[in-house]
Residue frames as a rotation matrix with the C-alpha (Angstrom) as fourth column:
UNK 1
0.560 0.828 0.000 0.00
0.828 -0.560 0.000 0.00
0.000 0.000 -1.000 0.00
UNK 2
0.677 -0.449 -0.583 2.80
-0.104 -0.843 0.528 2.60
-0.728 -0.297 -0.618 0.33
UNK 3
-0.222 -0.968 -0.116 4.77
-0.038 -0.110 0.993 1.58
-0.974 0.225 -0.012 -2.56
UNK 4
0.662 0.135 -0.737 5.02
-0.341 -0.822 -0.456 3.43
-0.667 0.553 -0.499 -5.89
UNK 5
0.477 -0.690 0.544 6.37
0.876 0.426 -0.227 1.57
-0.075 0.585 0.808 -9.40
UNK 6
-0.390 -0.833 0.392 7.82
0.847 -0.492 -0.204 5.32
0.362 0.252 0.897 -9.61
UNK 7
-0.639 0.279 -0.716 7.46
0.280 -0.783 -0.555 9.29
-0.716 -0.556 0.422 -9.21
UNK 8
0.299 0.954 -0.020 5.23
0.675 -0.227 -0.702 11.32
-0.674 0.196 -0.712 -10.54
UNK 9
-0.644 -0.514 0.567 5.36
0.738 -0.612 0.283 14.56
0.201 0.601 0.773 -12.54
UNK 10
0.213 0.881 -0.423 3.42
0.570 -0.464 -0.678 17.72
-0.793 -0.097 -0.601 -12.15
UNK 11
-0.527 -0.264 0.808 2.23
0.788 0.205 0.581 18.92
-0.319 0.943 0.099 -15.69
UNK 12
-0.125 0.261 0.957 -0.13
0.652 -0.706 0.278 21.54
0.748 0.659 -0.082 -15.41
UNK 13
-0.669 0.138 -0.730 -1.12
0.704 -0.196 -0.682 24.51
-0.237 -0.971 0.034 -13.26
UNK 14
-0.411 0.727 0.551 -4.10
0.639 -0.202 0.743 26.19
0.651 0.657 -0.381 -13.20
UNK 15
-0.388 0.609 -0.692 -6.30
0.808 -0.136 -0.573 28.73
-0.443 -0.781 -0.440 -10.97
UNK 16
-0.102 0.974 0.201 -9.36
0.736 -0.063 0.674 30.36
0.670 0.217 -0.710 -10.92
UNK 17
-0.814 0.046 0.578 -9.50
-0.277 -0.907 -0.318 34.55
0.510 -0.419 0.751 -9.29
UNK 18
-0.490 0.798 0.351 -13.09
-0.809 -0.266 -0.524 34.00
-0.325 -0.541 0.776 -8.92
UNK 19
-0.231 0.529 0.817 -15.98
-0.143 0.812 -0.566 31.70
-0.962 -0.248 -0.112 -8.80
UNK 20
0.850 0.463 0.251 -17.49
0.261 0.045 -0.964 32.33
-0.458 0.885 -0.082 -12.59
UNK 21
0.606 -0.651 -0.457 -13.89
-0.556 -0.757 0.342 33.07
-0.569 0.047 -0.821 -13.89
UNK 22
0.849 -0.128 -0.513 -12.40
-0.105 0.910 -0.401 31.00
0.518 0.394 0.759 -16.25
UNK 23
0.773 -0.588 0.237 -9.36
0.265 0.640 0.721 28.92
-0.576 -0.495 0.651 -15.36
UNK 24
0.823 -0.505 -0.260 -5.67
-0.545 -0.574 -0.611 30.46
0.158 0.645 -0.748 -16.37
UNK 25
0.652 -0.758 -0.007 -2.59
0.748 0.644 -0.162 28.47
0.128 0.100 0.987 -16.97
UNK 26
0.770 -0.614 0.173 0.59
-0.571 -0.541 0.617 29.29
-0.285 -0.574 -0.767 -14.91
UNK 27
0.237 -0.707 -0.666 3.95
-0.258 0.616 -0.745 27.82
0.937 0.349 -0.036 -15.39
UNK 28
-0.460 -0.393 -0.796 4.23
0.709 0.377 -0.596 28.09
0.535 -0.839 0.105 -11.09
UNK 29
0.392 0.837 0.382 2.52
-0.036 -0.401 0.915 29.10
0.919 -0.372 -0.126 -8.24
UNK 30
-0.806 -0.519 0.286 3.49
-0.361 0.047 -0.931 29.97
0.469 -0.854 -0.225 -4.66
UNK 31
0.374 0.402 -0.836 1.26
0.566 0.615 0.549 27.11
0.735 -0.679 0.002 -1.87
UNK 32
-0.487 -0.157 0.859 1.00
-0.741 -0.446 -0.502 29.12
0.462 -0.881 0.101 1.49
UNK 33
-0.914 0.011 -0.405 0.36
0.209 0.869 -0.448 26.08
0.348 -0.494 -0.797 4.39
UNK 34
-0.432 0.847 -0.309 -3.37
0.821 0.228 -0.523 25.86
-0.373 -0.480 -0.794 5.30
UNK 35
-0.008 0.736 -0.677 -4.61
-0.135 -0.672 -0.728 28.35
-0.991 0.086 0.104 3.14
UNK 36
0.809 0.449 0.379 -4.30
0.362 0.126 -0.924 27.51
-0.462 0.885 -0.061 -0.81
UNK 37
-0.333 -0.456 0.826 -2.46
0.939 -0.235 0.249 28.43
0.081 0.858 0.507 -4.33
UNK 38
-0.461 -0.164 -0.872 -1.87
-0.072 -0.973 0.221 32.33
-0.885 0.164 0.436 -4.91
UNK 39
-0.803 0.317 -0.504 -4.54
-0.591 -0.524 0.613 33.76
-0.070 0.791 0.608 -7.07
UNK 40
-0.803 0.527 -0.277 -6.79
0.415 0.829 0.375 30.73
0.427 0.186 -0.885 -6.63
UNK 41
0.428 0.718 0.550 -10.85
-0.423 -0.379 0.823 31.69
0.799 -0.585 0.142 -5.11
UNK 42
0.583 0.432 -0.688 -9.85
0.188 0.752 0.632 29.01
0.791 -0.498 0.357 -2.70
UNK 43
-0.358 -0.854 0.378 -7.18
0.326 -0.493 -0.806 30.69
0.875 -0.166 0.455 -1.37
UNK 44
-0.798 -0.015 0.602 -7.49
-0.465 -0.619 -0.632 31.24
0.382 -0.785 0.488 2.26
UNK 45
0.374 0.898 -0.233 -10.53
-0.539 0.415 0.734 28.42
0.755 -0.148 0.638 2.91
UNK 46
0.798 0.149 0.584 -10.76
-0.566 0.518 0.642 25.87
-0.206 -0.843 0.498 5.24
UNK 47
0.212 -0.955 -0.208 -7.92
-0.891 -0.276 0.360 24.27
-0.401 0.109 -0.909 3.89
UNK 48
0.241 0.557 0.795 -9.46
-0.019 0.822 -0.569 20.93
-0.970 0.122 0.208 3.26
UNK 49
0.877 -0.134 0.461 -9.37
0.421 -0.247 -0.873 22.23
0.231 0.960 -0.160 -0.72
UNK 50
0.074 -0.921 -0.381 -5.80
0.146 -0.368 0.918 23.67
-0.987 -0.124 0.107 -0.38
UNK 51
-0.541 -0.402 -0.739 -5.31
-0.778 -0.095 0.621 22.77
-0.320 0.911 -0.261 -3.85
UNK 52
0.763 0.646 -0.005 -7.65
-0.389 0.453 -0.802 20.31
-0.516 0.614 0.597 -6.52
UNK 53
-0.509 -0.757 -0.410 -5.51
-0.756 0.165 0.634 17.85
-0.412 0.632 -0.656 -8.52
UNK 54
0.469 0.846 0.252 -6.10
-0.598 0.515 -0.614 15.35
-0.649 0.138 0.748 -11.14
UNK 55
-0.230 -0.876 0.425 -4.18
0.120 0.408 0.905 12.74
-0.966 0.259 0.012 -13.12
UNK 56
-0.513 -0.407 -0.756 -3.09
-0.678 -0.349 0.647 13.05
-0.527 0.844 -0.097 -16.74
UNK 57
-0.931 0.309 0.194 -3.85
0.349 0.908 0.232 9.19
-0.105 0.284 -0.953 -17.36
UNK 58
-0.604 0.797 0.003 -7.76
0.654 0.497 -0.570 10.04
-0.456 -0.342 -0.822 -16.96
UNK 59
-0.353 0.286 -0.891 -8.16
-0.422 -0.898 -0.121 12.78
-0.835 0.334 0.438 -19.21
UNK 60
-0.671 0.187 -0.718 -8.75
-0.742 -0.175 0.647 10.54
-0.005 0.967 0.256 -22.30
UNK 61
-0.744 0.579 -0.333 -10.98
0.651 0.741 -0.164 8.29
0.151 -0.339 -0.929 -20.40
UNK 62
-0.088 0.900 -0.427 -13.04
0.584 -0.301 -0.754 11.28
-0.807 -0.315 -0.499 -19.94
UNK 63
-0.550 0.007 -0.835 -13.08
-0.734 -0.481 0.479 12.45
-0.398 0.877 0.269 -23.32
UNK 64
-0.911 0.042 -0.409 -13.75
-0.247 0.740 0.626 9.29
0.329 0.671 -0.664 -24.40
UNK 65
-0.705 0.583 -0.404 -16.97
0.525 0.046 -0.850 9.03
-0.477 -0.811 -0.339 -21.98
UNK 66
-0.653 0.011 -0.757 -17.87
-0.008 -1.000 -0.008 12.19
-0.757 0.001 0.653 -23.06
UNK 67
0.333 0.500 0.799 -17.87
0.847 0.214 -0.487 11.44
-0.415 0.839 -0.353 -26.26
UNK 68
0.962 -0.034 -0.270 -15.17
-0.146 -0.901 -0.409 13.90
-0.229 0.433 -0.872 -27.33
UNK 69
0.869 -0.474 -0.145 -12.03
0.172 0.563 -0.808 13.91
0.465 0.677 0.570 -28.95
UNK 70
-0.280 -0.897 -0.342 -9.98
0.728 0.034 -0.685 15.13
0.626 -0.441 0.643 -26.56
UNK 71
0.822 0.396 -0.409 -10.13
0.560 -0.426 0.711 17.04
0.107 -0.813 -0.572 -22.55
UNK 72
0.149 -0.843 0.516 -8.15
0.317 -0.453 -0.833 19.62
0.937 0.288 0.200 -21.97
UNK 73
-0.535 -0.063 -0.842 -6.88
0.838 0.085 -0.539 20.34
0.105 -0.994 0.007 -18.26
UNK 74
-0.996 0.056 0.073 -8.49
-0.045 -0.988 0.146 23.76
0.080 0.143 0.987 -18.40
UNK 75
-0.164 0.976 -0.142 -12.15
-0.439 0.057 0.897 22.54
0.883 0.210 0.419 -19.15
UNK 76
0.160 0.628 -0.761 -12.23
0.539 0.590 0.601 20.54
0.827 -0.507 -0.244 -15.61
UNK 77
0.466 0.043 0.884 -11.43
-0.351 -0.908 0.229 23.30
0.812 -0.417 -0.408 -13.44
UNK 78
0.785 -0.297 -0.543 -8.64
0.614 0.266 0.743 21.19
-0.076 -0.917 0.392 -10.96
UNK 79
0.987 -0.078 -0.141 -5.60
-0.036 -0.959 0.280 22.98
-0.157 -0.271 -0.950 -10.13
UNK 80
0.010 -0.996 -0.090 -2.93
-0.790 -0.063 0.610 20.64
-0.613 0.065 -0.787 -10.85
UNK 81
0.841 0.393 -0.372 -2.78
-0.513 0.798 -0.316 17.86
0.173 0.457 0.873 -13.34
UNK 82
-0.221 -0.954 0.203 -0.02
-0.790 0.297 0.537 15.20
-0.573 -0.042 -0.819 -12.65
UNK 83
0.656 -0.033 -0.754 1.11
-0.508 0.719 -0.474 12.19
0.558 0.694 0.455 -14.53
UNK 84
0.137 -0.658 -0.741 2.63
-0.338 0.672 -0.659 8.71
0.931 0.341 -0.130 -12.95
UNK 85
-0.964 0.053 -0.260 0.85
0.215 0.729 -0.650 8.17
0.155 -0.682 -0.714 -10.36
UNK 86
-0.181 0.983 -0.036 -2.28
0.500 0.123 0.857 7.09
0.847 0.137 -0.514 -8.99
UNK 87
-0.632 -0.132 0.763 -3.56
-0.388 -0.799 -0.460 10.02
0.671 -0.587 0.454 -7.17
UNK 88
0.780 0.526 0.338 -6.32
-0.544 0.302 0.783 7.97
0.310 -0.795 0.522 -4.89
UNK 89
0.275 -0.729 -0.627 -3.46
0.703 0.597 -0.386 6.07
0.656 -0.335 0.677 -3.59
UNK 90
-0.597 -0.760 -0.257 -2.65
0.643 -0.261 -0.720 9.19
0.480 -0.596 0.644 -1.77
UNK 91
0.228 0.716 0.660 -5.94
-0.533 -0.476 0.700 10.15
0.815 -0.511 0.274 -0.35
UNK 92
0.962 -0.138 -0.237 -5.08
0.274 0.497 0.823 9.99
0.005 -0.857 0.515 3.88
UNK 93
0.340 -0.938 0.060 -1.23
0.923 0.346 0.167 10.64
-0.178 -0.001 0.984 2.86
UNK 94
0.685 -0.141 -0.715 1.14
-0.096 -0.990 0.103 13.11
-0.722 -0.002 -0.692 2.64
UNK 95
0.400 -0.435 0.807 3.23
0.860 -0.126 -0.494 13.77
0.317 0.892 0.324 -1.05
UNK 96
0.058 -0.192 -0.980 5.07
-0.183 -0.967 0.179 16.63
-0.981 0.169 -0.091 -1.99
UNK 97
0.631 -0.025 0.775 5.23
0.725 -0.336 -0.601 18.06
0.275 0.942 -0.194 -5.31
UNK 98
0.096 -0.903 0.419 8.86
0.174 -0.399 -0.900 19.75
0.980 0.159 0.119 -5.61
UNK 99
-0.741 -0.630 0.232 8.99
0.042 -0.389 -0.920 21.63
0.670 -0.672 0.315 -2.33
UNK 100
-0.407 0.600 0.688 5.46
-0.865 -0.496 -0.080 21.75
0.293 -0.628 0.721 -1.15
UNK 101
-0.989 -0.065 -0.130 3.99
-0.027 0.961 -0.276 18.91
0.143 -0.270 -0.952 1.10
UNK 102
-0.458 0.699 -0.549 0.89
-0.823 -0.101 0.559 18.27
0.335 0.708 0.622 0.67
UNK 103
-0.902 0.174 0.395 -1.81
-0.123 0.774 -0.621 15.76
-0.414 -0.609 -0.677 2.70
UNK 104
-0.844 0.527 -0.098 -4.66
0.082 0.307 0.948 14.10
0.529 0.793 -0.302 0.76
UNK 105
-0.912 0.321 0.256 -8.23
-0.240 0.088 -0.967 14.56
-0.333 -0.943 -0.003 2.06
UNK 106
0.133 0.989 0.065 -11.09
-0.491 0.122 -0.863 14.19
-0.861 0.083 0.502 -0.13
UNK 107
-0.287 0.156 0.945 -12.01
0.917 0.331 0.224 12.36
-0.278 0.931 -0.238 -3.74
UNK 108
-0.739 0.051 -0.672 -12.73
-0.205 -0.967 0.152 15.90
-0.642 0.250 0.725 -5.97
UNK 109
-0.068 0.946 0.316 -16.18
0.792 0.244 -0.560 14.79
-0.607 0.212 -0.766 -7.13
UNK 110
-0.716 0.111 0.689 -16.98
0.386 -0.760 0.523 16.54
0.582 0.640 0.502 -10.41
UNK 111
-0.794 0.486 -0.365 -19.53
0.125 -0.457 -0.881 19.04
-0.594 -0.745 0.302 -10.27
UNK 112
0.382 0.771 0.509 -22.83
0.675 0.144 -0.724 20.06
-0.631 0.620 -0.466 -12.29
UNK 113
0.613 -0.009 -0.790 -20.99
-0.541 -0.734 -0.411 22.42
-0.576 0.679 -0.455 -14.21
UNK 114
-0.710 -0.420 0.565 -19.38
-0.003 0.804 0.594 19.35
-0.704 0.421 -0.572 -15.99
UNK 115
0.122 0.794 0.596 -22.50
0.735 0.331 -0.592 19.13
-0.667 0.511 -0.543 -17.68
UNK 116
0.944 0.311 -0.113 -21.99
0.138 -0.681 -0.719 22.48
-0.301 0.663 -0.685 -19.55
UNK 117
-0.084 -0.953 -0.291 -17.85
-0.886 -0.062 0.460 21.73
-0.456 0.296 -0.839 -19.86
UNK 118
-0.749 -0.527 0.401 -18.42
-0.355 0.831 0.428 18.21
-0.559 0.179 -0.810 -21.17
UNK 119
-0.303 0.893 -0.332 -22.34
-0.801 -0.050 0.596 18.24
0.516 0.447 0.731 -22.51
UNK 120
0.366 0.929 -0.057 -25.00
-0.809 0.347 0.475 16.19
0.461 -0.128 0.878 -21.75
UNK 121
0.944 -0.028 -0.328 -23.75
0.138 0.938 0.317 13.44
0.298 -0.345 0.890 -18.99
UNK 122
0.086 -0.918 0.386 -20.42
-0.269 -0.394 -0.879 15.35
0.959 -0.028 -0.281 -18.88
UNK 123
-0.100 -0.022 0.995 -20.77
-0.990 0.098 -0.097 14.81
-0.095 -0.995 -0.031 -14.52
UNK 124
0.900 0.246 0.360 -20.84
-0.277 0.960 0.036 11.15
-0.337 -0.132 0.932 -15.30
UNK 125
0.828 -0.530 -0.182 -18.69
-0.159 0.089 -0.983 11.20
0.537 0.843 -0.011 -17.71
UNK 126
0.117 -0.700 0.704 -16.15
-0.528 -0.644 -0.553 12.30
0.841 -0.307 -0.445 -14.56
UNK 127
0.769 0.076 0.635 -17.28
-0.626 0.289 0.724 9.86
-0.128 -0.954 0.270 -11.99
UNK 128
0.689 -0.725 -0.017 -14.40
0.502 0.460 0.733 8.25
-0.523 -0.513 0.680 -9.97
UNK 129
0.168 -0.906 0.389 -11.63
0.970 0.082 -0.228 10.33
0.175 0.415 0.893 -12.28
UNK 130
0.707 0.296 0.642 -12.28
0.491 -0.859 -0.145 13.33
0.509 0.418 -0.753 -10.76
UNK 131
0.225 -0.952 0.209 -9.28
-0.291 -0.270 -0.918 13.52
0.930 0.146 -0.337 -8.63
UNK 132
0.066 -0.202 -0.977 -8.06
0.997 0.042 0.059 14.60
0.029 -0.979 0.204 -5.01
UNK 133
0.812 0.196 0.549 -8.42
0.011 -0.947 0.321 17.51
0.583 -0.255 -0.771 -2.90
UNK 134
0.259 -0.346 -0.902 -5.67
0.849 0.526 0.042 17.65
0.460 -0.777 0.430 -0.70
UNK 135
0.949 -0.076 -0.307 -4.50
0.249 -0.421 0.872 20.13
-0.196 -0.904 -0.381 2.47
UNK 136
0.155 -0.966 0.207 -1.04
0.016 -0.207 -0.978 22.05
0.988 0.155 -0.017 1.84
UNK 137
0.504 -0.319 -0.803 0.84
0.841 0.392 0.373 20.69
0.195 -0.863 0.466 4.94
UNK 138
-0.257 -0.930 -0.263 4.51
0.671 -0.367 0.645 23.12
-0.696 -0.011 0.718 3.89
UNK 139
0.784 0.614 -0.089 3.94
0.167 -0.347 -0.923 25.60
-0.597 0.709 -0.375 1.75
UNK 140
-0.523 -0.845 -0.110 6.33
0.036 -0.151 0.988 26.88
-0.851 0.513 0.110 -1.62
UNK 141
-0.210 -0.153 -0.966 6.86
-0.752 -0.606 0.260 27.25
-0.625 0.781 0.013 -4.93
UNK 142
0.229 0.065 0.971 5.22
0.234 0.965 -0.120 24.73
-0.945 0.255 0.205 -7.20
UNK 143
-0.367 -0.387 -0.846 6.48
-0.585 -0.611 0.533 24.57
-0.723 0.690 -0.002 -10.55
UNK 144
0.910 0.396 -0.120 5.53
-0.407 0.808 -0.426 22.27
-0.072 0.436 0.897 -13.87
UNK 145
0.432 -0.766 -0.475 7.86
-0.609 0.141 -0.781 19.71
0.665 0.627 -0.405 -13.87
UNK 146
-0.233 -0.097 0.968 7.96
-0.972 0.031 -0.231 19.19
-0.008 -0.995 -0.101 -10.15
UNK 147
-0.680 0.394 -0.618 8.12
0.376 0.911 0.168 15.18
0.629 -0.118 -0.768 -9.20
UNK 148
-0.185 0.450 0.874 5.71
-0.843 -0.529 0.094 13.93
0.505 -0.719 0.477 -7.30
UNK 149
-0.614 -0.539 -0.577 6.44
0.019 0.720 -0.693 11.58
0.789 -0.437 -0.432 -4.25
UNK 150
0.823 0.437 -0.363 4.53
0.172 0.419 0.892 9.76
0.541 -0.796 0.270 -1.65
UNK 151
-0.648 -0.556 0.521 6.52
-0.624 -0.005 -0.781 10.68
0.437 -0.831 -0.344 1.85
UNK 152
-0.447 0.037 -0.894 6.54
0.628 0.724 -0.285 8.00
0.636 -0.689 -0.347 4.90
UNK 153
0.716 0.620 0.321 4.86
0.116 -0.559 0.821 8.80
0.688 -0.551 -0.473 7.95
């Protein structure tokens, strides 16, 4: 249960000023501990939502759902996409991504605005691939490129 055929990668970064705002692509972002990603709405919440991630691997599984040719990280509105690992595996756990650490806490259940990013069924389309939510433990500088690693307790 704690062991990982390898590291990850973090590949995209997104965030979102406001609620009805669209989602803008960063190359890096500064994580402040218990409060969220700079520039993000979430920024400063309960911390629970620190940050929204979602794996690479499951984008063309939800395209393909969908019934489209292809998902772009932008249209599901998480904050990080990674690649090369399985991100429920680290729901309960602490990771870091480059410098920030980083403690799973929820599944990121799509929402109903799937339905108008993905059409008709688009919130199905999303069930079980919709990610992790997780709690910034450390905060820093995430960047794209950044591994990402399961830490021991």
């Amino acid at each position: 249960m704690t062991r990982f055929p390898r590291r990850g990668r973090l590949d995209w970064i997104g965030l979102r000023p406001a609620r009805e705002a669209p989602m803008r692509e960063v190359g890096s972002v500064q994580a402040s501990a218990g409060g969220g990603l700079d520039g993000d709405r979430y920024r400063g919440g309960s911390g629970k939502r620190g940050a929204t991630l979602i794996q690479v691997e499951h984008l063309p599984a939800i395209a393909a759902l969908a019934g489209l040719p292809a998902v772009q990280p932008v249209t599901l509105r998480r904050n990080l996409v990674v690649s090369g690992i399985a991100l429920i595996a680290l729901k309960g756990c602490r990771f870091r991504i480059g410098e920030v650490v980083f403690e799973g806490t929820d599944p990121c259940d799509p929402c109903s605005r799937m339905e108008d990013a993905l059409g008709p069924g688009g919130y199905n389309a999303m069930r079980g691939m919709g990610g992790l939510c997780a709690r910034i433990v450390a905060g820093g500088v995430l960047r794209v490129g950044d591994a990402v690693e399961w830490i021991e307790p």
